[in-house]
Each structure stands twice: as structure tokens, then as C-alpha cells.
C-alpha positions in Angstrom: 193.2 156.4 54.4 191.6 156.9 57.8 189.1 159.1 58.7 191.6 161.3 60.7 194.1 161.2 57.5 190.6 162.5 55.6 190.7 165.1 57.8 194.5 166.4 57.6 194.4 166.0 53.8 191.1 167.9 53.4 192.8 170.9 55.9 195.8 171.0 53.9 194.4 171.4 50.4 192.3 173.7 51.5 195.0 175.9 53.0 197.2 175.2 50.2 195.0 175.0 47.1 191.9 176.2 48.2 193.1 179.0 50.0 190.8 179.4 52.8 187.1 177.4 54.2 184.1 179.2 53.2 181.8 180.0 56.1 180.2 177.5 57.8 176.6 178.2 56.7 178.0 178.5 53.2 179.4 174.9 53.7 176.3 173.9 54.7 174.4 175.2 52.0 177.1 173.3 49.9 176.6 170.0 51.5 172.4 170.1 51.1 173.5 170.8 47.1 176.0 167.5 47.4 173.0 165.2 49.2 170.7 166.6 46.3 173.4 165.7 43.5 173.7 161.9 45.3 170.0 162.0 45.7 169.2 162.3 42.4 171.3 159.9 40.9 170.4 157.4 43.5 166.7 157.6 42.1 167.5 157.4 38.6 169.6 154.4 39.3 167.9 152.7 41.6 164.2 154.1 41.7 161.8 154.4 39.1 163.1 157.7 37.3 165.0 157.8 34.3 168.6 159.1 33.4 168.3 162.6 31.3 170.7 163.5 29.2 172.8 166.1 31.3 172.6 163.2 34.5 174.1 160.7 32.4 178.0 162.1 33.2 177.3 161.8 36.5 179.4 159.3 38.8 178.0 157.6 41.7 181.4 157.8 43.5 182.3 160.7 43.2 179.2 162.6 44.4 179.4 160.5 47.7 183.2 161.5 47.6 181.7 165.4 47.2 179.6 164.6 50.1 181.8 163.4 52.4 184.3 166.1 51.4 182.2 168.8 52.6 181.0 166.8 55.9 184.5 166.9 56.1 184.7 170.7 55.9 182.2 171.0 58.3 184.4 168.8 60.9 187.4 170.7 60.7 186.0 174.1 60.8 183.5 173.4 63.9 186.5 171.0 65.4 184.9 167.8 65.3 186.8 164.6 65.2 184.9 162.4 62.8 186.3 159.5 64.5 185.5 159.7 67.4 182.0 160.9 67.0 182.0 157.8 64.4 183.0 155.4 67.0 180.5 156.8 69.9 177.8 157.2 67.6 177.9 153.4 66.5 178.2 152.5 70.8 174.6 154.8 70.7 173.1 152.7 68.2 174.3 149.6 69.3 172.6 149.9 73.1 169.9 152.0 71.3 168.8 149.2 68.6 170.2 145.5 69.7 167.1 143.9 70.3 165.4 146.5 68.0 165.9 145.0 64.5 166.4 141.5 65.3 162.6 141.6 66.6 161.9 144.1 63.8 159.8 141.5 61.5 159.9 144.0 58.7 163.8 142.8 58.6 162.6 138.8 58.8 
């Protein structure tokens, strides 16, 4: 699926099935809730804190799934095409950082 697809399939469910978009703040709100969900299994996996019992049904995948289905969300309703702003913001940090991180000896 491409990231244009993404966005036709995420606009007709939620005409269809989901009846309408909720505001945009309210999305918003939604998508700092996602990052949080993501966040905190990324630290228990990953980082030094453990599982607790109600984390321990939670899937990697899909939380970054919820994520991007809100960003999503916030696309369509504010009419941003993800690809394209995908594609000119990877041009940005191309001229921005090619010499950047292969003289970054943090990277070395």
C-alpha cells in the first residue's frame, strides 16, 4: 500500500465506518495519546523499565499502526499529501545533513 492508498483507505472508513473525523485538536490530542502508547512500550522493551502486567497485551505494531493512523487523520483533514511532504522533506535533510553525519564521529 502507498502512502497515498493510506490516505484513500483511511478517508473512506472513516466516512463509511467511522462516520465522520473528529476535530482536528481532538485528533491531535489523540495522536500525543498514540506516541505515549508507542513510547511506553518502546522503554519497556528496549530501555531499562519492565513490562507490567496490563503492558504485557500490548503489540509493538500495532501502536505504530495507531500512530500513523491518526497522522493520517491529520493529513486528510488539514489536506496534506503525505507523499509529497515525505519526498520534500527527505530532499531537506539530504542538502541539510550530507556532510553532517558522515563527519559526525559520534556515528564512527
Amino acid at each position: 500500500m502507498t502512502i497515498q492508498e493510506a490516505q484513500q483507505e483511511v478517508d473512506k472508513w472513516i466516512k463509511t465506518i467511522g462516520v465522520r473525523y473528529f476535530s482536528e485538536l481532538t485528533n491531535m490530542t489523540i495522536l500525543t495519546e498514540e506516541v505515549g502508547e508507542l513510547a511506553r512500550i518502546m522503554a519497556r522493551t528496549y530501555g531499562d523499565q519492565s513490562f507490567k502486567k496490563s503492558d504485557l497485551d500490548k503489540n509493538l505494531a500495532d501502536e505504530m499502526a495507531d500512530v500513523l493512523w491518526v497522522l493520517i487523520c491529520l493529513a486528510n483533514q488539514t489536506g496534506v499529501d503525505l507523499t509529497e511532504a515525505l519526498k520534500k522533506n527527505i530532499e531537506k535533510k539530504t542538502n541539510r545533513d550530507k556532510e553532517r553525519h558522515l563527519n559526525n564521529d559520534k556515528l564512527k
